[in-house]
C-alpha positions as CSV (number, residue, x, y, z in Angstrom):
1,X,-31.5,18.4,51.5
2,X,-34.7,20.9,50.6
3,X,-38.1,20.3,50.6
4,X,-38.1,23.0,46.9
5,X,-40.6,21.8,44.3
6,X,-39.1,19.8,41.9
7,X,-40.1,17.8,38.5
8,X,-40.7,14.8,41.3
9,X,-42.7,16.5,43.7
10,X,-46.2,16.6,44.1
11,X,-48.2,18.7,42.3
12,X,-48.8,22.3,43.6
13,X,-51.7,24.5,44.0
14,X,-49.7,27.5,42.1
15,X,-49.9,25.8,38.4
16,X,-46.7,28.1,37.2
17,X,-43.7,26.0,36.8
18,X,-40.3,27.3,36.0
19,X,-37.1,25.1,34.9
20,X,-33.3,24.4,35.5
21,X,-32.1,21.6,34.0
22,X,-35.1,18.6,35.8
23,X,-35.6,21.1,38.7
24,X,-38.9,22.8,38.5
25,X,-40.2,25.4,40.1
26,X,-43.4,26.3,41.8
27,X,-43.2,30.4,42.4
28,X,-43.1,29.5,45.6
29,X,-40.2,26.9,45.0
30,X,-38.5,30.1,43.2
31,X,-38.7,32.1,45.7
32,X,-37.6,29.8,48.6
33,X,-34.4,29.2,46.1
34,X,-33.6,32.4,45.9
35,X,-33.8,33.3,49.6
36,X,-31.5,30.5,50.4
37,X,-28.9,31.5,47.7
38,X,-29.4,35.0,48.9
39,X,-28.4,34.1,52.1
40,X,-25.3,31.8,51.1
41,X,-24.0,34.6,49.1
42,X,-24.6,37.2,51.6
43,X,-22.3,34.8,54.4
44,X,-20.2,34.3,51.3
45,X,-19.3,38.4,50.6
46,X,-19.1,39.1,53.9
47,X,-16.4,36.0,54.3
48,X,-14.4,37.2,51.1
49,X,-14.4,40.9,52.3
50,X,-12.4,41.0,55.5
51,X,-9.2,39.5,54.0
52,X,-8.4,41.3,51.1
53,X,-9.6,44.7,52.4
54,X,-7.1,44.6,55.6
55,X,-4.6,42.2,54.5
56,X,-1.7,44.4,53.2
57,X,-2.2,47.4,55.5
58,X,-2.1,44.8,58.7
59,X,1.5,42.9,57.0
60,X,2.5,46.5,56.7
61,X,2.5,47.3,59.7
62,X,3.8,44.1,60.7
63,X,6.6,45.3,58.7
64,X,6.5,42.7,55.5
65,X,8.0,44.0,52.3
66,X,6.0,44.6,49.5
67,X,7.1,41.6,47.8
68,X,6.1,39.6,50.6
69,X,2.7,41.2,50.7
70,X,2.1,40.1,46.9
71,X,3.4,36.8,47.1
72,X,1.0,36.4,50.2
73,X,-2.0,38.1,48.7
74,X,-1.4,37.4,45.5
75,X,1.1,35.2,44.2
76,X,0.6,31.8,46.2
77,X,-3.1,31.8,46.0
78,X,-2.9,31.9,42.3
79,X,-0.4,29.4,42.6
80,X,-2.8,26.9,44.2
81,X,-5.7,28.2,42.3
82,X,-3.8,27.2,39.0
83,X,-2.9,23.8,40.0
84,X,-6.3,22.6,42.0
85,X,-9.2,25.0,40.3
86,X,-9.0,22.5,36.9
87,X,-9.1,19.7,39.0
88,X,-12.0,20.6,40.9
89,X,-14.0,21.8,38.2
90,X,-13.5,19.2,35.7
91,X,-14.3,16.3,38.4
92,X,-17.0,18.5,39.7
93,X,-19.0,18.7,36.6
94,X,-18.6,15.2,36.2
95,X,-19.6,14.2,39.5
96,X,-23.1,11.8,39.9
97,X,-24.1,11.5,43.4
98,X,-26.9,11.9,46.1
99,X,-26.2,15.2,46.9
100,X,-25.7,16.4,43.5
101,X,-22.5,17.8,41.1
102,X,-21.6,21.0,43.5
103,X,-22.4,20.5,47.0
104,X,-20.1,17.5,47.8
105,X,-17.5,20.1,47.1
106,X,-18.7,22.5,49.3
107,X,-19.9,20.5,52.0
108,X,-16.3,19.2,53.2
109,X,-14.7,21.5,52.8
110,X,-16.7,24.3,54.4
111,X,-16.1,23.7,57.7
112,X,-12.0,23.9,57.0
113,X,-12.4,27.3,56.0
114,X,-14.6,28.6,58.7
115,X,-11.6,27.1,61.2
116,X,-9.0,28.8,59.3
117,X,-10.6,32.5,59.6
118,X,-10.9,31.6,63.1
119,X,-7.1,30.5,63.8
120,X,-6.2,33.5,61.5
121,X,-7.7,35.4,64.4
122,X,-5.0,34.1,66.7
123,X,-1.9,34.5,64.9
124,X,-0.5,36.5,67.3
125,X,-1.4,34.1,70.2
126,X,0.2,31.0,67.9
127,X,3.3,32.8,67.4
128,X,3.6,33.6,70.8
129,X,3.4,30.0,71.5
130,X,5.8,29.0,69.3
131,X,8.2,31.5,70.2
132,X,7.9,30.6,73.7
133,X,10.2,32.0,76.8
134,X,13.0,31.8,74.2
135,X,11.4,34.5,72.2
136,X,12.2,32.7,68.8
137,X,11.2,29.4,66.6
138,X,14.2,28.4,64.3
139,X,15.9,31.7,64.3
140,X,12.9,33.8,63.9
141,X,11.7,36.5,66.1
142,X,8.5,37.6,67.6
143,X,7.9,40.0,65.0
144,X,9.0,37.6,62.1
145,X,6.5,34.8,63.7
146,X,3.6,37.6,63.2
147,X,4.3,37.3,59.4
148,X,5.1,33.7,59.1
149,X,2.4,32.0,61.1
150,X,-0.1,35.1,59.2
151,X,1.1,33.6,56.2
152,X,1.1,29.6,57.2
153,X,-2.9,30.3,57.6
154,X,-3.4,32.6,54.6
155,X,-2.4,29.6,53.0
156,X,-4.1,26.8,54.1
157,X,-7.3,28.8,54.0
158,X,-6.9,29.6,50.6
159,X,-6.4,25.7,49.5
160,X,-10.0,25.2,51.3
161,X,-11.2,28.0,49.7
162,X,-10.3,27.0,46.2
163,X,-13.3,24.2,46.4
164,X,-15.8,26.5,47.7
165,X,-14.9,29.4,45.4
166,X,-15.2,27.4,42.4
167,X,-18.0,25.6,43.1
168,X,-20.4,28.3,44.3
169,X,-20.4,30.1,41.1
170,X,-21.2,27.1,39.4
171,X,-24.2,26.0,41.3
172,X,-26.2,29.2,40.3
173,X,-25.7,27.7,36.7
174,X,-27.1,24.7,37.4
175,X,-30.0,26.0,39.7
176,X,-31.6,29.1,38.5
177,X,-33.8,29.2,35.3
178,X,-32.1,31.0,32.6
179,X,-34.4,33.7,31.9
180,X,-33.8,34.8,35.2
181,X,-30.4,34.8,35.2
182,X,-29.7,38.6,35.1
183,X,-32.7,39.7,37.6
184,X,-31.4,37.3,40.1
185,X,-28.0,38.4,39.5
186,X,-29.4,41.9,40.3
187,X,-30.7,40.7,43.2
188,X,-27.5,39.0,44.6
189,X,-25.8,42.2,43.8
190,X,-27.9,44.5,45.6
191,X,-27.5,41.6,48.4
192,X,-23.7,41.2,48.3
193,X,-23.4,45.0,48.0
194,X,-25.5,45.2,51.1
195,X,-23.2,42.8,52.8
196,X,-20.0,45.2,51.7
197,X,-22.0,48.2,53.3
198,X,-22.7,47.1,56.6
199,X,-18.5,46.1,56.3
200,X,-17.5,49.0,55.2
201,X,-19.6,51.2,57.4
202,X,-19.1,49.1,60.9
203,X,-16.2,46.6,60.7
204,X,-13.6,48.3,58.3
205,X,-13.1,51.5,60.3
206,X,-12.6,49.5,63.2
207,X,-11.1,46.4,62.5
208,X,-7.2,47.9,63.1
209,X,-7.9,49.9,65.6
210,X,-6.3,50.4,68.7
211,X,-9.4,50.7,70.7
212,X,-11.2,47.7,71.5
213,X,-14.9,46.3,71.2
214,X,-14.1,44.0,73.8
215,X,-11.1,44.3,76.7
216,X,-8.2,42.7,76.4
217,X,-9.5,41.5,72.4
218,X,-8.5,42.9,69.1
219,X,-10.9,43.6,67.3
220,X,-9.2,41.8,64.2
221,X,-9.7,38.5,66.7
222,X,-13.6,39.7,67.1
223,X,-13.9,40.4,63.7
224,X,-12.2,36.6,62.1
225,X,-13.5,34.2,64.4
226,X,-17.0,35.9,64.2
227,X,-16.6,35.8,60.4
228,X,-14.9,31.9,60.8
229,X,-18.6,31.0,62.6
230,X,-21.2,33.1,60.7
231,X,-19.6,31.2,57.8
232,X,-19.3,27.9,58.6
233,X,-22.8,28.0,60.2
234,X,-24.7,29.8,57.8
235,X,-23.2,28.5,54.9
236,X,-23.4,25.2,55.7
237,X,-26.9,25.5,56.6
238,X,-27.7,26.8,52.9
239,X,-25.6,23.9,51.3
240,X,-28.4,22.2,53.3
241,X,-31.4,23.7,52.2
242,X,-30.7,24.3,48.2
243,X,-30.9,20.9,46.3
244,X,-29.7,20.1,42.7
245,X,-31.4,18.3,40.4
246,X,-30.4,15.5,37.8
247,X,-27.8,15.4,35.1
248,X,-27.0,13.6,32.1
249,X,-24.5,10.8,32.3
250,X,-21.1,12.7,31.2
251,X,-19.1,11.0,28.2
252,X,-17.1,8.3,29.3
253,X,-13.1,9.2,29.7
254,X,-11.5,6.9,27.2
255,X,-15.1,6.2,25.8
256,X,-15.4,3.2,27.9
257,X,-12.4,1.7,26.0
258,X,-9.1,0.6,27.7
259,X,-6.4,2.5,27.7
260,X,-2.8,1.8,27.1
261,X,-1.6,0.5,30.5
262,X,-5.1,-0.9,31.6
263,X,-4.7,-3.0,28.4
264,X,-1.0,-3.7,29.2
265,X,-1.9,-5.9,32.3
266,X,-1.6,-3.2,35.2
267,X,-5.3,-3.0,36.4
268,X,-6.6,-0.4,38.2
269,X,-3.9,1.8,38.4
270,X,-3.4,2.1,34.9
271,X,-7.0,2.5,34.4
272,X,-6.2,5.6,37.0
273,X,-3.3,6.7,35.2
274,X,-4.8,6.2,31.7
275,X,-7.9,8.1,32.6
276,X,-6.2,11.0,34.4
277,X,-4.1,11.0,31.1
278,X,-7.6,11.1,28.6
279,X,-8.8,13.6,31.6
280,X,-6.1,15.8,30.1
281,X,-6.7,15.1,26.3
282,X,-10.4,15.5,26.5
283,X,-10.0,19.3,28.4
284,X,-7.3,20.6,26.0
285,X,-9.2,19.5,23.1
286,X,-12.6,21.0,24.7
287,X,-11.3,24.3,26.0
288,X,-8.2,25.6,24.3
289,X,-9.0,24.2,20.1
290,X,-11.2,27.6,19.1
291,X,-10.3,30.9,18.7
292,X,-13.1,32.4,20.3
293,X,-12.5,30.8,23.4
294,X,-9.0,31.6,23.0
295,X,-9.8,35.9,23.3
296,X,-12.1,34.6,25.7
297,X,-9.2,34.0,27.9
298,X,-7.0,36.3,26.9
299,X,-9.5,39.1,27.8
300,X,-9.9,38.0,31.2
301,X,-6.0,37.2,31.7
302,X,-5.0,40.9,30.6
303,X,-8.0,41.8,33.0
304,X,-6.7,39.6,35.7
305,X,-3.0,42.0,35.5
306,X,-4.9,45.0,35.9
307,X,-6.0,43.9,39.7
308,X,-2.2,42.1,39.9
309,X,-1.0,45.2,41.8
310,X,-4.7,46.3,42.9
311,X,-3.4,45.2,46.9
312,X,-1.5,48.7,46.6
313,X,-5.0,50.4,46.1
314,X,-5.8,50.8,49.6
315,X,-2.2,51.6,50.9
316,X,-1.9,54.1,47.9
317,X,-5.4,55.8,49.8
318,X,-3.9,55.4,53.4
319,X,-0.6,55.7,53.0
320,X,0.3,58.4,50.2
321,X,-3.4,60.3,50.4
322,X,-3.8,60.9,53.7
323,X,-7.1,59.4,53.6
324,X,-7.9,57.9,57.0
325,X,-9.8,54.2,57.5
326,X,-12.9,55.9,58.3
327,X,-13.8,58.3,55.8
328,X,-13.1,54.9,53.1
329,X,-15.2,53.0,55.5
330,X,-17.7,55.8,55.2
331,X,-17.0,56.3,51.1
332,X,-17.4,52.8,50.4
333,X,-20.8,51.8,52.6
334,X,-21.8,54.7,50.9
335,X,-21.5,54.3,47.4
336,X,-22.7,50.6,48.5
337,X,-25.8,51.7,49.5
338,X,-26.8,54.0,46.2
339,X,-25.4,51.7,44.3
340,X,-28.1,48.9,45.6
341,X,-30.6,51.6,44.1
342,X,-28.8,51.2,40.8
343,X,-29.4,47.7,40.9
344,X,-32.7,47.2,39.5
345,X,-32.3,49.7,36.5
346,X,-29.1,48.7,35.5
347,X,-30.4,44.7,35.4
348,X,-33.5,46.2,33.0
349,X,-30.5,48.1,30.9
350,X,-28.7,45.1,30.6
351,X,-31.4,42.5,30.1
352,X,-33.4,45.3,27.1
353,X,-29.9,45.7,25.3
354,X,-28.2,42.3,26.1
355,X,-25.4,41.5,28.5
356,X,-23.1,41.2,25.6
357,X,-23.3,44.2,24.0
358,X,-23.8,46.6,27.7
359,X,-20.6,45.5,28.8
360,X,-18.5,46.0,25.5
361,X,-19.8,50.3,25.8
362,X,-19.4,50.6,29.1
363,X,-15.8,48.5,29.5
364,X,-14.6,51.6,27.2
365,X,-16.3,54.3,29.7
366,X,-14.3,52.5,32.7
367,X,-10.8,53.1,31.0
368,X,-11.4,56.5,31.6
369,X,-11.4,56.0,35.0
370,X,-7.6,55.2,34.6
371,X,-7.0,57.9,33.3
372,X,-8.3,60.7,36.0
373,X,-6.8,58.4,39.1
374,X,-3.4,59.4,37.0
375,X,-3.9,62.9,38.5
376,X,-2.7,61.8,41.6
377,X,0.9,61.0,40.1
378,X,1.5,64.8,39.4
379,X,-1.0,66.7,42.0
380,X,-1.5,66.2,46.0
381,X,-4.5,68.2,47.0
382,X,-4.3,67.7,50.6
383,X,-5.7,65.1,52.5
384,X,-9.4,66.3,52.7
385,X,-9.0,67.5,48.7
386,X,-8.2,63.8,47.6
387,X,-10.5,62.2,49.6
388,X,-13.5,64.9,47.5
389,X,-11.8,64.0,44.5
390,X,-12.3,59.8,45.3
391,X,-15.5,60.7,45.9
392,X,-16.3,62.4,43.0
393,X,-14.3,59.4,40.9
394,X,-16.8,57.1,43.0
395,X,-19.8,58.7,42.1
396,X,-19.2,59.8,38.8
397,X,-18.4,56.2,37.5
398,X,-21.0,54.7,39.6
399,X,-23.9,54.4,37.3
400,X,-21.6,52.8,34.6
401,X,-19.5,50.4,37.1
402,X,-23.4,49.2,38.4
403,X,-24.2,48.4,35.0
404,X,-21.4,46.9,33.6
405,X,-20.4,44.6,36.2
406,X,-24.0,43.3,36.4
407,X,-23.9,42.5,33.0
408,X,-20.3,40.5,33.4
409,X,-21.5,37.5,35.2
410,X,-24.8,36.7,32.8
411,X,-22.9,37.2,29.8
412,X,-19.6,34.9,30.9
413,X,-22.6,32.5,30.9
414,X,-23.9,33.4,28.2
415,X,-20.3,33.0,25.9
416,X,-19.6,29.6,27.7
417,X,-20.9,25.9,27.3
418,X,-23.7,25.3,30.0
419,X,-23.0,21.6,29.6
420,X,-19.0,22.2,30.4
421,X,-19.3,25.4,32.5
422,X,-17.6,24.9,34.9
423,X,-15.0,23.5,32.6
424,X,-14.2,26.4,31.3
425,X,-14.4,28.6,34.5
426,X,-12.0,26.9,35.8
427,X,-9.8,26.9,32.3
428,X,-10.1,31.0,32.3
429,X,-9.2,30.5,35.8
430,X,-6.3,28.6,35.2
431,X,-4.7,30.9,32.8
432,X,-5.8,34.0,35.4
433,X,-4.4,32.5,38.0
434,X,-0.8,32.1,36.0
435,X,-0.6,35.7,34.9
436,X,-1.1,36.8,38.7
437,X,1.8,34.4,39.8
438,X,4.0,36.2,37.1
439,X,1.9,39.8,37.5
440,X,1.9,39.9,41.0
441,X,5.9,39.4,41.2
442,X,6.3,42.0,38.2
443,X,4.1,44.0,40.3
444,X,6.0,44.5,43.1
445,X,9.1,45.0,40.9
446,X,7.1,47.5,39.5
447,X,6.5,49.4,42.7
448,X,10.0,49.2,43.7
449,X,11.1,51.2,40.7
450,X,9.3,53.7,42.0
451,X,9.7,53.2,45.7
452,X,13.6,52.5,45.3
453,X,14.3,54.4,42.4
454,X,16.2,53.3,39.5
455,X,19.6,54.5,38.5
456,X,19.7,52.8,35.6
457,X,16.3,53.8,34.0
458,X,16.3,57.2,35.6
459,X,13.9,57.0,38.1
460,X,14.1,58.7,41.5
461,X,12.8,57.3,44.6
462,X,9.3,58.3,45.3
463,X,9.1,56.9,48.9
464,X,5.4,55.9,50.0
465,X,3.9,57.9,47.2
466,X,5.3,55.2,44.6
467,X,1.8,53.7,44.9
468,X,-0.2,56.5,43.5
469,X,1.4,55.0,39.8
470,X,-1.0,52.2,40.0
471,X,-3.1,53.9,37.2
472,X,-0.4,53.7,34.7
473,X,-0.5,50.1,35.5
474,X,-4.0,49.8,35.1
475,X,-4.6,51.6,31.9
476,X,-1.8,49.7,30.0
477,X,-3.3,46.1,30.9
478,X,-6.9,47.6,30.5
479,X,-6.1,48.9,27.0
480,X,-4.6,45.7,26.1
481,X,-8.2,43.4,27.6
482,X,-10.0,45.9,25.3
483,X,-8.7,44.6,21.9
484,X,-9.2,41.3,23.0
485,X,-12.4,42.2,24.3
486,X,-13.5,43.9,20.7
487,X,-12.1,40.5,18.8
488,X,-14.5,38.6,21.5
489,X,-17.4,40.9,20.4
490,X,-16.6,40.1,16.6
491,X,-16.6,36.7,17.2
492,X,-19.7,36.8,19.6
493,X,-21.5,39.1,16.5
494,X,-20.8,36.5,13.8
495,X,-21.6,33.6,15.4
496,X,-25.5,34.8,15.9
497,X,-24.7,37.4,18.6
498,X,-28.4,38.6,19.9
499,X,-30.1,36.1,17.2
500,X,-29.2,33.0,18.8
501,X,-25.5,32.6,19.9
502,X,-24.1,29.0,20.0
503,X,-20.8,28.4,21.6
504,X,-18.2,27.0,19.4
505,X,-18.9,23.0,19.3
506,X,-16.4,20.4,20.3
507,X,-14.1,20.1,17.3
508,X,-14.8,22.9,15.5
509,X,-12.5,25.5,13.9
């Protein structure tokens, strides 16, 4: 694993120590951590970008309805996150081995998602394949194959991807020392947002086009297997290189008692089965038995609808604007790159006037921004007019954005147990993940009111420009997270807010 100072290591000629947990730190030791984690999540943003930015413009144009475009963007990868995301997380925080709680998780499973972004890069090839001379698999033609095999893959990464994504969030919990939780979340920001800018500026643009990098290669092939080895490489090599320290024992499932069919004669697999079944007991009792963590969730699942129809975003642009993929390439590397300047300042902002309270203001400023995208529903102003108003949307809500989302991850840690964190992540991610199952079907419903029109409720068809009523979709789900968002902030206040918050205990009403 690393060779970073710990509570075990020998003594170091820079005397300043700094703690996670039993890790210590050396300055030194700091910094080496934070390089390493600076380089996992710069592999990691760059991994998580090329997806979801081209995904539903490439099924498009493979000719997938919208409702196929949700359920594959959307809808089954909230399926599997909902089923495996508790799993992971409540065995992961009670995991004891040698290479600590997190990085079992994401040192298996790694390496299946770097091959999936590569195969993802040949679906064409594979459904070619499969079609064979016959030109069909099962019924299916060539152009049907594009979409199924497409999706086959998006799936099987995203079951892969479930470990890593959970786990990664949690190991900057367990390894960073918590007074610098919000400078070093600065820091991966302005690192991450780097990341989107070179995207943005040299792959996006490019990554459809019909023009090649390479003769006889599409550049969506250059751009996933490249992706598929940067990540499995550079990631794995940071897995590597940042080690966790020691944790408590975690209380024993069924308190070291036997359960009901242990005790009935059936051995160890009733010990399996009754523990799976106090597994259950002891995370519904920890997790869902307070009211504060109860808007805690709710928040974040009316949140979660907001983005449930957010894959429309970017054909709404394309599509209905007129805006082409280079001048958002060029808008969002951009705004990417000023916003790194913002980065600094808005982690002093946020660590002078506490996480807490930052996001609350500026989580009212953003609805605004709901509100003025609406103008798009009754006013075109040409192709090169809506791409200056996006920009002056982008730039106007910049400063707040840079702030506010800065502030969102210290203070989720901040509201949440650090002994059960990733408990409750993956609890809030739970119930996210089952509103986008339902959201992202309602979703595309939603759309086809528009895009079909609707006899019966009156509503004509809008064509392609049924995306631009997005907004309207927004700003009802974000006025909704706001009131549970205030009764957080009530809760949050009462229970010590900036004088020394404690979490709601186990038990307690």
């Amino acid at each position: 694993m690393s060779t970073l100072p710990t509570s075990g290591s020998p003594a170091s000629s820079d005397p300043v120590t700094y703690r996670a947990g039993t890790l210590k730190y050396t300055r030194l030791g700091l910094m080496q951590m934070l390089v390493w984690l600076l380089w996992g999540d710069f592999i990691f943003t760059l991994m998580e970008r090329v997806l979801p930015s081209v995904m539903a413009l490439l099924l498009k144009d493979l000719g997938a309805s919208d409702m196929t475009i949700q359920l594959l963007s959307r809808t089954v990868s909230s399926v599997l996150v909902f089923c495996m995301s508790p799993i992971v997380s409540f065995s992961s925080d009670r995991h004891r081995g040698r290479y600590g709680r997190r990085m079992p998780y994401m040192l298996w499973t790694t390496p299946f998602v770097a091959v999936c972004l590569i195969l993802l890069g040949f679906y064409k090839d594979i459904s070619l394949w499969l079609v064979g001379s016959d030109n069909t698999f099962f019924g299916m033609d060539i152009a049907t194959m594009y979409i199924f095999t497409f999706g086959v893959l998006i799936i099987a990464f995203d079951v892969f991807n479930v470990f890593v994504n959970d786990v990664w969030f949690y190991l900057f919990n367990d390894v960073v020392p918590p007074q610098f939780f919000v400078r070093f979340q600065a820091i991966f920001r302005m690192v991450g947002t780097g990341a989107s800018a070179v995207y943005s500026f040299f792959i996006f643009p490019n990554i459809l086009a019909e023009w090649q990098w390479f003769d006889g290669v599409d550049n969506f092939k250059v751009v996933l297997v490249g992706a598929g080895i940067m990540y499995g490489v550079g990631f794995m090599l940071m897995c590597y290189m940042v080690k966790e320290g020691k944790y408590p024992k975690p209380t024993p499932i069924n308190d070291g008692k036997k359960g009901t069919l242990e005790a009935a004669g059936l051995g160890a697999l009733g010990r399996r089965f009754d523990n799976v079944v106090a597994s259950i007991k002891i995370y519904t009792k920890e997790c869902f038995t307070h009211r504060f963590y109860w808007y805690f969730f709710l928040w974040n699942m009316s949140l979660t609808m907001t983005g449930a129809i957010g894959t429309f975003v970017i054909l709404r642009n394309i599509k209905s604007l007129g805006i082409s993929m280079a001048q958002m390439g060029s808008l969002w590397g951009i705004t990417s790159i000023v916003s790194i300047f913002l980065m600094y300042p808005a982690g002093w902002i946020a660590d002078k006037f506490h996480p807490v309270r930052v996001y609350y203001v500026l989580f009212i400023v953003s609805i605004s921004k709901s509100v003025l995208e609406g103008v798009w529903i009754f006013w075109d102003f040409g192709p090169m007019g809506n791409f200056y108003y996006m920009i002056i949307l982008s730039f106007g809500f910049m400063p707040f954005y840079a702030v506010r989302d800065l502030a969102a991850g210290p203070m989720q840690m901040m509201l949440l147990p650090k002994e059960r964190y990733g408990q409750f992540c993956s609890a809030n991610g739970m119930f996210r993940s089952l509103v986008m199952i339902g959201g992202s079907i309602v979703g595309a419903l939603f759309m086809g009111v528009f895009s079909d029109g609707n006899d019966l409720l009156g509503v004509d068809s809008m064509g392609i420009n049924a995306y631009r009523m997005w907004p309207v979709w927004d700003l009802i789900w974000m006025l909704i997270a706001f009131v549970f968002l205030t009764l957080l902030y009530r809760e949050w206040k009462k229970r010590g807010g900036m004088n020394g918050f404690t979490p709601p205990a186990v038990g307690e009403k």
